[in-house]
C-alpha positions in Angstrom: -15.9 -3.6 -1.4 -12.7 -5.1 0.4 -9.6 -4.6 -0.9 -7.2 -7.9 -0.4 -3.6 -6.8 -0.7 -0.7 -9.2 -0.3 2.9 -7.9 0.9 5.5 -10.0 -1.2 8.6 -10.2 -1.3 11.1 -13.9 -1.2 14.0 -11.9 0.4 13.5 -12.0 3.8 14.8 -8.7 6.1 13.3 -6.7 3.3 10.4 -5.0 5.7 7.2 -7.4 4.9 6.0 -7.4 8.5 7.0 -3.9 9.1 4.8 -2.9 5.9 2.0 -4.7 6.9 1.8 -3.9 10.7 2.2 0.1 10.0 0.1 0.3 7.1 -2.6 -1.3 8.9 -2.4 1.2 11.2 -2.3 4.1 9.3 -5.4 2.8 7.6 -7.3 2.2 10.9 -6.3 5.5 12.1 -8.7 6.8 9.1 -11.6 4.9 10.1 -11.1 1.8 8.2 -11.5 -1.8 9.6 -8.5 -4.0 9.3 -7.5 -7.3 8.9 -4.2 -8.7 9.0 -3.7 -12.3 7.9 -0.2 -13.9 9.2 1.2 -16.3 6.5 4.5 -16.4 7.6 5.5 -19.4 10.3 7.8 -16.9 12.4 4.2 -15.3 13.4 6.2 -11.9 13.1 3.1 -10.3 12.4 0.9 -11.4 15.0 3.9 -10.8 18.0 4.3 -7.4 16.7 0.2 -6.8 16.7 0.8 -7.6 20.6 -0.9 -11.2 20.5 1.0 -13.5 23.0 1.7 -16.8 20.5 0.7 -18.9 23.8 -2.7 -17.8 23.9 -3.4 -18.7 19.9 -5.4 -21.7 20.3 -6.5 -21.5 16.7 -4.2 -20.5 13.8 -4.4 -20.0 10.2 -2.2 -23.8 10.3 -6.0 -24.6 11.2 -7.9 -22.1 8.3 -5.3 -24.0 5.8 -5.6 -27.4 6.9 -8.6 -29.3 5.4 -10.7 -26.6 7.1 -10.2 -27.8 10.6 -11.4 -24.1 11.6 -13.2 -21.3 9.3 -11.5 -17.7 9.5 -13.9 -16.7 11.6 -12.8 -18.7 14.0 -9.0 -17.8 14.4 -9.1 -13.8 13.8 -8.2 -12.0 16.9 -9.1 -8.7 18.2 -5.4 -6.6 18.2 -5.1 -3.4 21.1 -5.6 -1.0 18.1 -8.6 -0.1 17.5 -9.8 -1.7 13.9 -7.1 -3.8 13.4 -8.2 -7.6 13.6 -5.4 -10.2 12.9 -5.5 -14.1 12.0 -2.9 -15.1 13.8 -0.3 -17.5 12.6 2.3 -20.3 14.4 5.1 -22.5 13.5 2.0 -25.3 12.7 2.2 -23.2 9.4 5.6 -24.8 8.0 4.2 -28.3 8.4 1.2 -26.7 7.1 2.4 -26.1 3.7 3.3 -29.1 3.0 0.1 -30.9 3.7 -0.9 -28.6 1.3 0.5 -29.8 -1.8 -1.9 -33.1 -1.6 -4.7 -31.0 -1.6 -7.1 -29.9 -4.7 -7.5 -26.2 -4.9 -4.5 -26.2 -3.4 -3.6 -22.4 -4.4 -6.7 -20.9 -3.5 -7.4 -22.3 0.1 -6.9 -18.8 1.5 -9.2 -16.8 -1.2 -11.6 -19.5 -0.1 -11.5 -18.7 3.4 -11.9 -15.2 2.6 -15.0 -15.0 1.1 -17.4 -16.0 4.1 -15.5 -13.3 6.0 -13.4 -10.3 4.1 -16.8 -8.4 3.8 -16.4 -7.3 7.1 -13.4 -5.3 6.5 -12.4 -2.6 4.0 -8.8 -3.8 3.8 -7.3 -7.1 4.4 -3.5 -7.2 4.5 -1.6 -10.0 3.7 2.1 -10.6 4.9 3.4 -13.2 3.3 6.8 -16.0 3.6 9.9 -15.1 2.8 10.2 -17.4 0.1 7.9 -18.5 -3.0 6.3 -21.4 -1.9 2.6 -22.3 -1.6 1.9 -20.0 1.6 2.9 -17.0 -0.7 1.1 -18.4 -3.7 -1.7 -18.6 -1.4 -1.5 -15.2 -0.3 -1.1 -13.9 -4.1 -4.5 -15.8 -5.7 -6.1 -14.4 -2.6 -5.1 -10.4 -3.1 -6.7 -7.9 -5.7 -3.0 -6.8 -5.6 0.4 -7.0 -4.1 2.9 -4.6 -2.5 6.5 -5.2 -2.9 9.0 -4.0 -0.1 12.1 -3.6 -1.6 15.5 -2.7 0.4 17.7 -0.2 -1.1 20.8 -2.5 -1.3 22.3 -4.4 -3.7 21.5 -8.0 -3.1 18.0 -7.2 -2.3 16.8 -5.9 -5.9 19.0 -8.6 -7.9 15.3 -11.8 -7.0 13.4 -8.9 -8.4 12.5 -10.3 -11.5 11.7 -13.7 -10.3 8.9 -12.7 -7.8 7.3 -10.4 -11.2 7.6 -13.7 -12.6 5.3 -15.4 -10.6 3.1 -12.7 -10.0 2.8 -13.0 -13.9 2.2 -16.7 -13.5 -0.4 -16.0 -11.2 -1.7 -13.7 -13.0 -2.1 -15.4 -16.4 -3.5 -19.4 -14.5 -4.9 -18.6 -11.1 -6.0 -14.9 -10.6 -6.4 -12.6 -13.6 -7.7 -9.5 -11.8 -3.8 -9.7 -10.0 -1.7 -6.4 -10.5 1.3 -4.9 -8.6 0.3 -2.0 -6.7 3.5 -1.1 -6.3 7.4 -1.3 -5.1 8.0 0.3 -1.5 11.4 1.2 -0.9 12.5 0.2 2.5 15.3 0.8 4.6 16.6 3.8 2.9 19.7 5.7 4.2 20.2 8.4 2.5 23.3 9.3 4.1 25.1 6.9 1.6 25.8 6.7 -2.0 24.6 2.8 -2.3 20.8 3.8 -0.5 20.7 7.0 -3.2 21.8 4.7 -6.3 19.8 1.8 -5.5 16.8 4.1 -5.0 17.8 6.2 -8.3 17.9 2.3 -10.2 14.4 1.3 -8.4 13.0 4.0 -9.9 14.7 3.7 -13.5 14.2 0.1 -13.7 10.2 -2.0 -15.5 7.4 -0.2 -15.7 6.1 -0.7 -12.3 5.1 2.1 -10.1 7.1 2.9 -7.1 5.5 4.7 -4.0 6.9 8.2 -3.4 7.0 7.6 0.5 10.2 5.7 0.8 10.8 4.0 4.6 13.8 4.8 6.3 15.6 3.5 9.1 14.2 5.0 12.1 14.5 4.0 16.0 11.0 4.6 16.6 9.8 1.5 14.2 12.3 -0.6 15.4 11.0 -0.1 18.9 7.3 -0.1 17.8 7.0 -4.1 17.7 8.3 -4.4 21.0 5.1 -3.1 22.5 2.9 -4.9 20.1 1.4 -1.3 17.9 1.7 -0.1 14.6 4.1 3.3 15.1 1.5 5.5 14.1 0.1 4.6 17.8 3.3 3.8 19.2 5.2 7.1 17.9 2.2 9.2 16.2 4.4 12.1 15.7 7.5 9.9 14.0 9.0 10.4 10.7 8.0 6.6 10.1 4.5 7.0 11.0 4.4 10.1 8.4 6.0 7.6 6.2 3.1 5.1 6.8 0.2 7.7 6.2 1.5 8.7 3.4 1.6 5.0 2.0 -1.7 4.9 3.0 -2.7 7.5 0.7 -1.1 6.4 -1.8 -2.5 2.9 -1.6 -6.1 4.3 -1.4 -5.8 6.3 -4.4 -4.0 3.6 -6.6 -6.9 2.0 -5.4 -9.5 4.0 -6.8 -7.2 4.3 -9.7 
């Protein structure tokens, strides 16, 4: 079976893209095939999988858009071995709101999907900064979400409005929907605010929070920059640790 797992989050700068590119490839690096599906207009996602945005001919702006192109059709090979991504482009903002005309509107991606996701064990979803249709998309789609979540202040305080949707979703569009968990991200443990924010993640709902917590670390900043996942880029890394033990932890929630 393929598990579909949305990253979600409507903060932006709260490590989405990061999540999704690194564990991607800390679940290739154990065999499994991969496929990463860009919903975000930036294209963070496919830049930092090393696809040049001038050679996409095909985007998901196409997959979304009264079917002008299948899945199929857009995913791309990535320079790490069994990571595949569907690439997106700034098509994608314009996208969204062709979108809204459309029946079936919320579940044109888990649509998509289906002639194609059996291919791969995992397909990783990183979704908008924001919690418009694009994300909504992305949640119907996903047998569960992931939620970064920065260790500051102002990051945790939309919290409650994404598990509102999620709930939404849950209970109209996609029942079999559950929160995987909440990833800490950007953790500094050097100060009081990371510890406390991280001490409140963990004391706050009922949701679970991953033990491996992300912290700021050259070696995924640089990773992007040359278009692999840090376990490749920096195998040896604290972060790519980091990202293998996420993956872990995501398999055996999984088979939870």
């Amino acid at each position: 079976m393929t598990t579909v797992i949305a990253i979600a989050n409507q903060k932006g700068g709260v490590g989405k893209t990061t999540t999704a590119i690194n564990l991607a490839g800390a679940l290739a690096e154990d065999g499994f095939r991969v496929l990463c599906v860009d919903m975000d207009p930036q294209a963070n996602l496919t830049v930092g999988l090393g696809i040049n945005l001038n050679t996409v001919d095909q985007s998901m702006a196409d997959v979304l858009s009264d079917g002008r192109a299948t899945l199929a059709d857009v995913i791309v090979t990535t320079d790490t071995p069994g990571i595949d991504v569907a690439p997106a482009h700034i098509d994608l903002a314009s996208t969204e709101g062709e979108m809204f005309t459309m029946l079936g509107r919320e579940s044109v991606l888990r649509d998509a999907l289906e002639e194609t996701a059996d291919r791969y064990d995992f397909v990783l979803i990183d979704c908008p900064p924001n919690l418009g249709l694009l994300t909504v998309n992305g949640l119907v789609a996903s047998d569960s979400v992931i939620i970064p979540v920065q260790t500051q202040f102002y990051a945790m305080k939309g919290l409650n409005n994404l598990v509102k949707v999620i709930n939404t979703i849950r209970l109209k569009l996609n029942r079999n929907l559950r929160i995987l968990g909440l990833l800490p991200t950007f953790y500094d443990g050097r100060t009081n605010l990371a510890r406390d924010m991280l001490d409140e993640l963990r004391s706050v709902g009922d949701h679970h929070i991953f033990s491996s917590v992300v912290r700021q670390t050259v070696k995924l900043g640089e990773a992007p920059l040359v278009g692999r996942p840090v376990t490749s880029y920096a195998g040896d890394s604290v972060a790519a640790r980091t990202y293998r033990e996420l993956a872990r932890e995501v398999i055996d929630r999984g088979q939870a």
